[in-house]
C-alpha positions in Angstrom: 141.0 -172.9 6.9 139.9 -175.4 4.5 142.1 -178.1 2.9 143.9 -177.1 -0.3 145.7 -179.3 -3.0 148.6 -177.7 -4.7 149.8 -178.6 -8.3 152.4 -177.4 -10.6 151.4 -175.7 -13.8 151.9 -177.7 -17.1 150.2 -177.8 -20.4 147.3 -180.4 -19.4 146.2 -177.6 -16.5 147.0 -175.1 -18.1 143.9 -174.0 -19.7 141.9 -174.2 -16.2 144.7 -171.5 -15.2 143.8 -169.1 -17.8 140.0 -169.3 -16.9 141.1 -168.9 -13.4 142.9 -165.3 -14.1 140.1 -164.2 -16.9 137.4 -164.9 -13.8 139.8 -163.0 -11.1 141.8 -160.3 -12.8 141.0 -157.8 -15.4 144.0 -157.9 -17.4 143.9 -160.8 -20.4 147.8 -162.4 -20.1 149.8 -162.9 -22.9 151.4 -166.5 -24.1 154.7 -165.1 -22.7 152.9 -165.2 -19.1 152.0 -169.1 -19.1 155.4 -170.1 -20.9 157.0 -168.2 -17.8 154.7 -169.7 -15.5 155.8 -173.4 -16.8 159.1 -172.5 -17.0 159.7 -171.7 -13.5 159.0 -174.9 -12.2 157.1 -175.4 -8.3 157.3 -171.7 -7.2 153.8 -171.4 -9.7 151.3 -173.3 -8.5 147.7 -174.4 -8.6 145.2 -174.5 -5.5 142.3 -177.0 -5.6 139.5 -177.4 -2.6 137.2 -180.5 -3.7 138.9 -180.8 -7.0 137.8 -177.2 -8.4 140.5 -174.9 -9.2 140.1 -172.1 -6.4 143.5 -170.1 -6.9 146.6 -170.0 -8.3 150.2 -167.5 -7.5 152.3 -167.5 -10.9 155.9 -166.6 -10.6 159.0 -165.8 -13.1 162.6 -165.9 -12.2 164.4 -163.3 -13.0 168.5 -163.8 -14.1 170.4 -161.5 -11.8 173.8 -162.7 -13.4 176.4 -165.1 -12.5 173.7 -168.0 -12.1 171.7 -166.1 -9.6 167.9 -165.4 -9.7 165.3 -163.4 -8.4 161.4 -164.7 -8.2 159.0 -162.4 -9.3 155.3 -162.9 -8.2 153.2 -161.9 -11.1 149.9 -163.0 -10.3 148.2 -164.1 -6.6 144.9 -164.8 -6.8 141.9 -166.7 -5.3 138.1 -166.7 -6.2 136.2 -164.3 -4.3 133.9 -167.3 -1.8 137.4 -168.6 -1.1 139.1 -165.5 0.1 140.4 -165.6 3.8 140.5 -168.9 4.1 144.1 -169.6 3.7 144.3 -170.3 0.1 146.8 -167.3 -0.5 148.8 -168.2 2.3 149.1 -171.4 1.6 150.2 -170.5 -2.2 152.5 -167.9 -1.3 154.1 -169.6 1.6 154.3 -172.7 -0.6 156.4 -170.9 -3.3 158.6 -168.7 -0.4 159.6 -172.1 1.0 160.4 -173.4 -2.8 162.6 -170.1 -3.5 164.7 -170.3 -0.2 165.2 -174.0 -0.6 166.7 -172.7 -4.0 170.5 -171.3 -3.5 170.6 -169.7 -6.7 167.3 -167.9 -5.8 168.2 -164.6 -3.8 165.0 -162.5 -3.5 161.4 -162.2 -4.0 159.6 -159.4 -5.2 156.2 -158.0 -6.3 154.4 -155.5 -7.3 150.7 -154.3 -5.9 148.6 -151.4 -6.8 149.0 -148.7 -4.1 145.0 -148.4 -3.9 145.0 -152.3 -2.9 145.0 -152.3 0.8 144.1 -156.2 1.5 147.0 -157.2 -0.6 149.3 -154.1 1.2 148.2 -155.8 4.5 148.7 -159.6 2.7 152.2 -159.3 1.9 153.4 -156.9 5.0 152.0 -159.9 7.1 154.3 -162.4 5.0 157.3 -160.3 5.6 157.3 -158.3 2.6 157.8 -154.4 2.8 157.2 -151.7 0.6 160.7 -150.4 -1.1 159.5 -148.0 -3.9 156.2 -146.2 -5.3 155.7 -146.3 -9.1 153.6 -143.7 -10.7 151.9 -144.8 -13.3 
């Protein structure tokens, strides 16, 4: 493990978040996905080791009516020489803890390709389960 400094997103770190996810995932995100990221608050948050920007788990809440909410993790992701050294962990458990602390926050959900076995194995070992398989 290898100490990790969390930070909220907001528009002056916001660019290094973008380079992050064009370095980790294939998928370029839309405006919509950083306004949502913003918007929610501490559940999406920035890891930094040494001041470099190593990961980053960006969440949306969801309305579920009558002023109740859902978090949905949209995005978990660490640079590859940082992997398995608790930076996930400490991102996901960071915005678990932020969620529960939340009343109006009921449930958290995600969704992980079914060919992604480290991330199957990630989640199940942070208490997530599968509940449904979407074809594509």
């Amino acid at each position: 493990k290898i100490h990790i400094v969390l930070d909220s997103v907001r528009d002056k770190n916001l660019k290094q978040m973008k380079q992050l996810n064009a370095a980790i995932f294939p998928v370029k995100y839309k405006d919509k996905f950083y306004s949502d990221c913003i918007a929610c608050g501490d559940v999406t948050q920035l890891a930094y080791y040494n001041d470099i920007l190593v990961g980053a788990i960006a969440c949306r809440l969801e309305s579920k009516g009558e002023g109740k909410a859902k978090l949905y993790i949209m995005t978990l992701g660490v640079l590859a020489p940082y992997r398995d050294l608790g930076v996930g962990t400490h991102l996901l458990e960071h915005s678990l803890r932020v969620a529960r602390e939340d009343p109006n926050i009921e449930e958290a959900y995600l969704h992980v390709q079914t060919n992604n076995d480290g991330a199957i194995r990630f989640y199940g070992k942070h208490g997530f389960s599968i509940k449904e398989m979407i074809p594509n």
